[in-house]
C-alpha positions in Angstrom: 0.0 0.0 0.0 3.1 2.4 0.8 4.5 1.8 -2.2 1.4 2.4 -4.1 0.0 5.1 -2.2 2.8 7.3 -1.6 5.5 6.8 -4.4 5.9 10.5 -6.3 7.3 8.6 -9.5 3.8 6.7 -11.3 2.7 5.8 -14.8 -1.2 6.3 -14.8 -1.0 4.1 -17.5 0.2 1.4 -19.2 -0.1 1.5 -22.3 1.8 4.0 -24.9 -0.3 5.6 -27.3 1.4 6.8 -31.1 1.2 10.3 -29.5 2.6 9.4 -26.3 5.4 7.6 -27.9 7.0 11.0 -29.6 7.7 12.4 -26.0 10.7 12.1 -24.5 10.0 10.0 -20.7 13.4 10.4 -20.2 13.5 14.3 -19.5 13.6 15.9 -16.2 10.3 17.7 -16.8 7.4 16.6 -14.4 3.9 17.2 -14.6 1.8 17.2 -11.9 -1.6 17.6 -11.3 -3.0 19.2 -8.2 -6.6 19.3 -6.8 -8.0 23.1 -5.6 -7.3 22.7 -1.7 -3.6 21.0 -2.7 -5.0 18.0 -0.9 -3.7 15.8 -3.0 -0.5 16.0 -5.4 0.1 13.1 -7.7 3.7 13.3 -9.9 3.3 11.5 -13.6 7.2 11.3 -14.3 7.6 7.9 -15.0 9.8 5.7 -13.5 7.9 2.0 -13.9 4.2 1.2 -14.7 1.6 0.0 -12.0 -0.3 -3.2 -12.7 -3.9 -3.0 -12.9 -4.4 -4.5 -9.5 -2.2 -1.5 -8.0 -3.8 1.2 -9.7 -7.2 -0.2 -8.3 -5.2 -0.5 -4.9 -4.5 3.2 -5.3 -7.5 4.1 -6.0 -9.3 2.9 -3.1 -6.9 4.5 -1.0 -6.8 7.7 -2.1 -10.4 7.5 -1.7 -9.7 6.5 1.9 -7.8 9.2 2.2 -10.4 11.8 0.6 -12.9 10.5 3.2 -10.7 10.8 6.0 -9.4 14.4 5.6 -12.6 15.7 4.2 -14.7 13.9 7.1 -16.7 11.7 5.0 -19.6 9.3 6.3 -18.0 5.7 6.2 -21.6 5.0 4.5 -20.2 7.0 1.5 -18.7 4.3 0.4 -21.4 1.2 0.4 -22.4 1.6 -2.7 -19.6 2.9 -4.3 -18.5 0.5 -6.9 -22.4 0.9 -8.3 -21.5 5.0 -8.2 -18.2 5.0 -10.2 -20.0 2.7 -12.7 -22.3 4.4 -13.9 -19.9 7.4 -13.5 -17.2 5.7 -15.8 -18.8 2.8 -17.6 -15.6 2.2 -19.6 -13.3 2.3 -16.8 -11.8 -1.4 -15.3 -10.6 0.2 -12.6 -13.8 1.7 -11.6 -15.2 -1.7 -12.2 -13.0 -3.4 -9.7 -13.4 -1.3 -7.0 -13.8 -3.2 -3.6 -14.1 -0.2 -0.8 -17.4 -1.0 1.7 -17.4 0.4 5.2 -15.6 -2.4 6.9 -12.9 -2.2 4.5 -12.5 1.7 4.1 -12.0 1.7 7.9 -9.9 -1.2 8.3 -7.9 0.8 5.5 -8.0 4.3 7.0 -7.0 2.4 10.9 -4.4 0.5 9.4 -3.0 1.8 6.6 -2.5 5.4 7.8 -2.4 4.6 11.7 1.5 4.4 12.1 2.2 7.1 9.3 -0.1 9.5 11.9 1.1 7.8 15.3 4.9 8.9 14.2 3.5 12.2 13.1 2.3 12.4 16.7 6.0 11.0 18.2 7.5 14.1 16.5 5.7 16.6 17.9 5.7 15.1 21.2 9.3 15.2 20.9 9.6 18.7 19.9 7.7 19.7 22.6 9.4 21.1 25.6 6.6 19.6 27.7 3.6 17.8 27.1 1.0 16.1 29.6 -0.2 12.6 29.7 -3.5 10.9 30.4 -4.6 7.4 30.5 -7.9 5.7 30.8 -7.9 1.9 31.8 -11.5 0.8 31.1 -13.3 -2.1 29.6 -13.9 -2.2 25.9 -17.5 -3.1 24.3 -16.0 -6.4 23.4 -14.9 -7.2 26.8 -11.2 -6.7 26.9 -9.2 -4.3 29.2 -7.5 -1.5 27.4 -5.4 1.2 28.7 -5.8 4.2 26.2 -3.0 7.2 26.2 -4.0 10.5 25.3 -0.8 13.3 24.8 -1.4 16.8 25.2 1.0 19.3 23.9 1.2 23.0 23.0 1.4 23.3 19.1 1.4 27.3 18.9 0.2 31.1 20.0 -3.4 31.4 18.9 -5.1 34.9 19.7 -8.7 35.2 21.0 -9.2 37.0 17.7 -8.0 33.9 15.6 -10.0 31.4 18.0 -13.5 33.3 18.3 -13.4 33.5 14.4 -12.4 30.1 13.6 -15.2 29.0 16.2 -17.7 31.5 13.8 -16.4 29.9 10.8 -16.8 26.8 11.4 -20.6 26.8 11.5 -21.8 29.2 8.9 -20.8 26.6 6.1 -23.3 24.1 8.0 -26.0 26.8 8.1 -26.1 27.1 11.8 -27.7 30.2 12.4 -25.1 32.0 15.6 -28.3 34.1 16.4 -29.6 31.1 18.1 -26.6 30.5 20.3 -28.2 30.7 23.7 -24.8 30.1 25.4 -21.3 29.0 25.9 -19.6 26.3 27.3 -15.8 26.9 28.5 -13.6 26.9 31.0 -12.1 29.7 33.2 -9.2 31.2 31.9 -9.3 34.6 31.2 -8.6 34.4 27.5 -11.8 32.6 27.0 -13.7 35.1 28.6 -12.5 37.7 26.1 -13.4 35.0 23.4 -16.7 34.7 25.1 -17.4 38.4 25.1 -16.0 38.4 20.9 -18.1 35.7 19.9 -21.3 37.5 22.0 -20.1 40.5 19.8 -21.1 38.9 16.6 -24.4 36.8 17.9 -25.6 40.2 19.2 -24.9 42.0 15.3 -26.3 38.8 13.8 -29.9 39.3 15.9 -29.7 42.9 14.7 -29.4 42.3 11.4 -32.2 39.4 11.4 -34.4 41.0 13.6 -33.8 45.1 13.2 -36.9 45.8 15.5 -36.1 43.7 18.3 -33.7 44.7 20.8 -30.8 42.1 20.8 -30.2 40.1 24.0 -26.6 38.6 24.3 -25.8 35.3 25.3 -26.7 33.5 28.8 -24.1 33.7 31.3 -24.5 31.1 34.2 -20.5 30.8 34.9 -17.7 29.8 33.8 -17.9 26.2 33.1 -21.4 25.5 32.9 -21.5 21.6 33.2 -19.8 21.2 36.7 -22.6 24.3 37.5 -25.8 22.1 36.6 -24.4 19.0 37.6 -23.5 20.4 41.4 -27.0 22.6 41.5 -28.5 19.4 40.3 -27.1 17.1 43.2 -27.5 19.7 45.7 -31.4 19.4 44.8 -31.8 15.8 44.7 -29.9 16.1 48.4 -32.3 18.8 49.7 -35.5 16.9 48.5 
């Protein structure tokens, strides 16, 4: 799969056409073709040809890899031999597709699992500190399992760039923020001001939706509303 996947130097086909067969494969040039977000870069200067079994093996895993970084349902993927069929009737790859649920994750787990968990080792290694957690529990299937969970600073991020990025990422779901009641965070004071930024913008939102109503901001009950309820909660069930 590594050596399918991730080689640079692939032949998307194999076979020469009369036009192909004038140009020179033995130049430096390269052509490469790269998608919009520069997701993913594939690099066409040849250096052997895959067999049709390992362009269908690449195939499915760039496709595991499209699901995974663009958070695509696993059900995406029951019915798509069926899709690229009737997509690309002429295509044998597209014919031989094998990538259901079970497989795509077994792929995605698998396949990209170490490449990610040494990702992880090296920032944990650059880190001049980093916290560790563990949970020892019992799994659904009955087996003890002792998970590890690092925590490490990555970089400066100002309330400015966090309240936005907090904005951002629901207006492409159509989440109206005018309906935020309230939110949920901890105590330091950097979330407060991120608090008060984000109120700034549900406020301007109401106003703009509703110019005739006087805008309420959002509900305050503390600063970490969860342990609030859950205390006021036990203290009632205590009292009664």
């Amino acid at each position: 799969m590594k050596d399918v996947f991730e080689s640079a130097q692939l032949i998307i086909s194999s076979t020469t056409s009369t036009a192909a067969s004038s140009i020179d494969i033995s130049s430096n040039a390269e052509v490469a073709t790269t998608m919009p977000t520069s997701f993913l870069r594939t690099n066409s200067k040849a250096e052997r040809v895959l067999t049709h079994e390992e362009k269908v093996r690449r195939a499915e895993c760039i496709w595991a890899m499209t699901t995974a970084r663009f958070g695509l349902s696993y059900n995406t993927s029951q019915f798509l031999r069926e899709l690229m069929q009737s997509m690309f009737p002429d295509s044998k790859i597209a014919a031989d597709l094998s990538m259901r649920s079970r497989k795509l994750s077994y792929v995605i787990s698998h396949g990209t699992g170490h490449h990610f968990t040494m990702e992880l080792i090296k920032d944990v290694r650059k880190a001049k500190a980093f916290s560790l957690l563990f949970d020892e529990s019992t799994t659904t299937g009955v087996r003890k399992q002792c998970d590890l969970y690092f925590s490490i600073f990555l970089g400066h991020a100002t309330t400015d760039i966090v309240s936005r990025e907090i904005i951002d990422s629901l207006k492409p779901d159509g989440i109206n923020i005018a309906h935020l009641l309230m939110l949920g965070r901890d105590n330091p004071n950097v979330n407060k001001t991120i608090e008060a930024l984000i109120e700034k913008e549900v406020i301007a939102e109401r106003k703009k939706q509703q110019p005739t109503v006087p805008p309420s901001g959002l509900m305050s009950i503390g600063s970490c509303p969860l342990h609030i309820l859950h205390n006021s909660f036990r203290k009632g069930m205590t009292s009664t």
